[in-house]
C-alpha positions in Angstrom: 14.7 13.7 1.3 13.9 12.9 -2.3 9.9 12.0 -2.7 8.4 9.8 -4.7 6.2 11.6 -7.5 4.0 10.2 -10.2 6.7 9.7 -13.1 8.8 8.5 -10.5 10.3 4.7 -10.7 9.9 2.9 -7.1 12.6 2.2 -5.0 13.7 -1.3 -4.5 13.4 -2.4 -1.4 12.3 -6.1 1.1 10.2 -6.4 3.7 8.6 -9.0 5.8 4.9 -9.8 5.4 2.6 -11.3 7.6 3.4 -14.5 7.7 7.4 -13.4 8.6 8.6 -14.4 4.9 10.2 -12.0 3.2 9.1 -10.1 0.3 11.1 -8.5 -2.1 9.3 -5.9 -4.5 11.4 -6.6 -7.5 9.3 -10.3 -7.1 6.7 -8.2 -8.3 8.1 -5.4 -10.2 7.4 -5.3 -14.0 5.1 -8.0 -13.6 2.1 -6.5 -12.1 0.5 -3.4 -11.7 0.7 -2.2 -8.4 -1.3 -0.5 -5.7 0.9 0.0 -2.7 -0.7 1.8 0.2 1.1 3.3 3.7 -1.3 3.3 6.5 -1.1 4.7 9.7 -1.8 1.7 12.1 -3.7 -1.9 12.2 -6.9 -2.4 13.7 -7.6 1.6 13.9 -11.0 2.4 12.6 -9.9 4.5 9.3 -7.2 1.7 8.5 -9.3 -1.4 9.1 -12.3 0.3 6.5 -9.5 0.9 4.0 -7.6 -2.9 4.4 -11.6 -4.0 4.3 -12.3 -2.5 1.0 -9.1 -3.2 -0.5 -9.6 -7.0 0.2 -13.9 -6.9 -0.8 -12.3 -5.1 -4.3 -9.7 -7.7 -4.2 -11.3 -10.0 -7.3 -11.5 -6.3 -9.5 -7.7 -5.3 -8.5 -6.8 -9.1 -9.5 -8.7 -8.3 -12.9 -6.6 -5.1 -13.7 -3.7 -7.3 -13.1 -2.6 -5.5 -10.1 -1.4 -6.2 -6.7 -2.3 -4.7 -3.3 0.0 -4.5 -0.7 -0.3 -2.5 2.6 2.9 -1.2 4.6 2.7 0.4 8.2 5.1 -0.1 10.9 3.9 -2.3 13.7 5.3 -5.6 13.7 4.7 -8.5 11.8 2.6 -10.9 14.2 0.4 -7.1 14.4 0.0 -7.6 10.9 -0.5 -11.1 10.9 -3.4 -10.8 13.4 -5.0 -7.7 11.4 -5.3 -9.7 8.8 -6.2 -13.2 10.2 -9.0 -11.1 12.1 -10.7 -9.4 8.9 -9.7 -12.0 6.4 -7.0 -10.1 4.4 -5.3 -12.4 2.0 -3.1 -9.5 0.4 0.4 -8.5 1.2 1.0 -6.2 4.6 4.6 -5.2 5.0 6.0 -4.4 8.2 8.6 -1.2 8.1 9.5 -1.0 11.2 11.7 1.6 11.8 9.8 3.7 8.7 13.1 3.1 6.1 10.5 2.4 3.5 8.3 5.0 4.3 10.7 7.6 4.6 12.2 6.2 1.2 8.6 7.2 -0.3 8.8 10.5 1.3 5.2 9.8 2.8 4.4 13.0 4.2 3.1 12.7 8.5 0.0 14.2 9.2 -1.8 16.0 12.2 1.8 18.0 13.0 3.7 14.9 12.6 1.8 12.9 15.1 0.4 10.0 13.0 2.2 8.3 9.8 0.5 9.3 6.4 -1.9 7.4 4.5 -0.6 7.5 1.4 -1.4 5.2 -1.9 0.8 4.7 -4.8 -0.2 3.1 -8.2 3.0 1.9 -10.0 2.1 0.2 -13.5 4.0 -2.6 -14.9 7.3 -0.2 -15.7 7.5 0.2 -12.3 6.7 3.8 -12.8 4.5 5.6 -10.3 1.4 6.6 -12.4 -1.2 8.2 -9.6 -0.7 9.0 -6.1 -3.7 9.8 -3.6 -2.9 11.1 -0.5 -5.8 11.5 2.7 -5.9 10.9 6.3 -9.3 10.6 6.4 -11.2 9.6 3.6 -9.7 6.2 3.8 -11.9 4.6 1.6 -11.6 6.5 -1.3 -7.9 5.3 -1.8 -9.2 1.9 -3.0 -12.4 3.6 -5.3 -9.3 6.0 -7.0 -6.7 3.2 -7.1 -9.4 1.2 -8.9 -10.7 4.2 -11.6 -6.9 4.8 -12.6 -6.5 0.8 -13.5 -9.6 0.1 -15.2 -8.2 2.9 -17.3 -5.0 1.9 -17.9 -7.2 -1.7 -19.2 -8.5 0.7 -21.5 
């Protein structure tokens, strides 16, 4: 299974997003810098602090130019009422059936009992330029997704 690395290019691939529309990543691609992040599950504790403080640093990821967008595997109306209930107004992807994130490569954690939380920041290229990877430190995706863009601004 190839894995996606920094100096990699993304994949192209479509998805539906909450609101059941689809959402094709070339939309985006070359446009935007982009911050996509695989989480385990909505509504768990370590996912729903991450979702939170990608969408209260939503205004600085807008500022770097950059889109967020979540992807797990539950179904769209779960992501659709994750993210009515804590207010998300970015992108979350349902992949059911994990096509996407095997694509990635995303790695499982705890002996292959729950998906990887893995984020990817792809600049405007489309090329992936960081990867973080942690189970639990959940937060800290969206503080290291930010330091790499304000960098790239610089």
């Amino acid at each position: 299974m190839n894995k996606i690395q920094v100096g990699s290019n993304i994949p192209s691939f479509k998805l539906l997003d909450q609101h059941g529309e689809e959402f094709d990543i070339n939309s985006v691609l070359g446009k935007k810098n982009l911050v996509i992040y695989f989480y385990p599950k909505d509504d768990s504790p370590g996912c729903t602090a991450e979702a939170c403080y990608f969408q209260d640093q939503f205004e600085v990821f807008k500022e770097a130019d950059a889109e967020v967008i979540g992807i797990s595997s539950q179904s769209v109306k779960s992501h659709k009422q994750f993210a009515e209930k804590y207010r998300l107004t970015y992108t979350l992807l349902s992949d059911m059936g994990n096509k996407i994130r095997k694509l990635f490569g995303v790695p499982a954690n705890f002996f292959g009992l729950l998906p990887g939380r893995v984020t990817y920041i792809v600049d405007k290229t489309g090329k992936v330029i960081f990867m973080f990877n942690s189970q639990i430190q959940a937060t800290k995706h969206v503080d290291e997704a930010l330091k790499i863009l304000q960098n790239l601004g610089q």
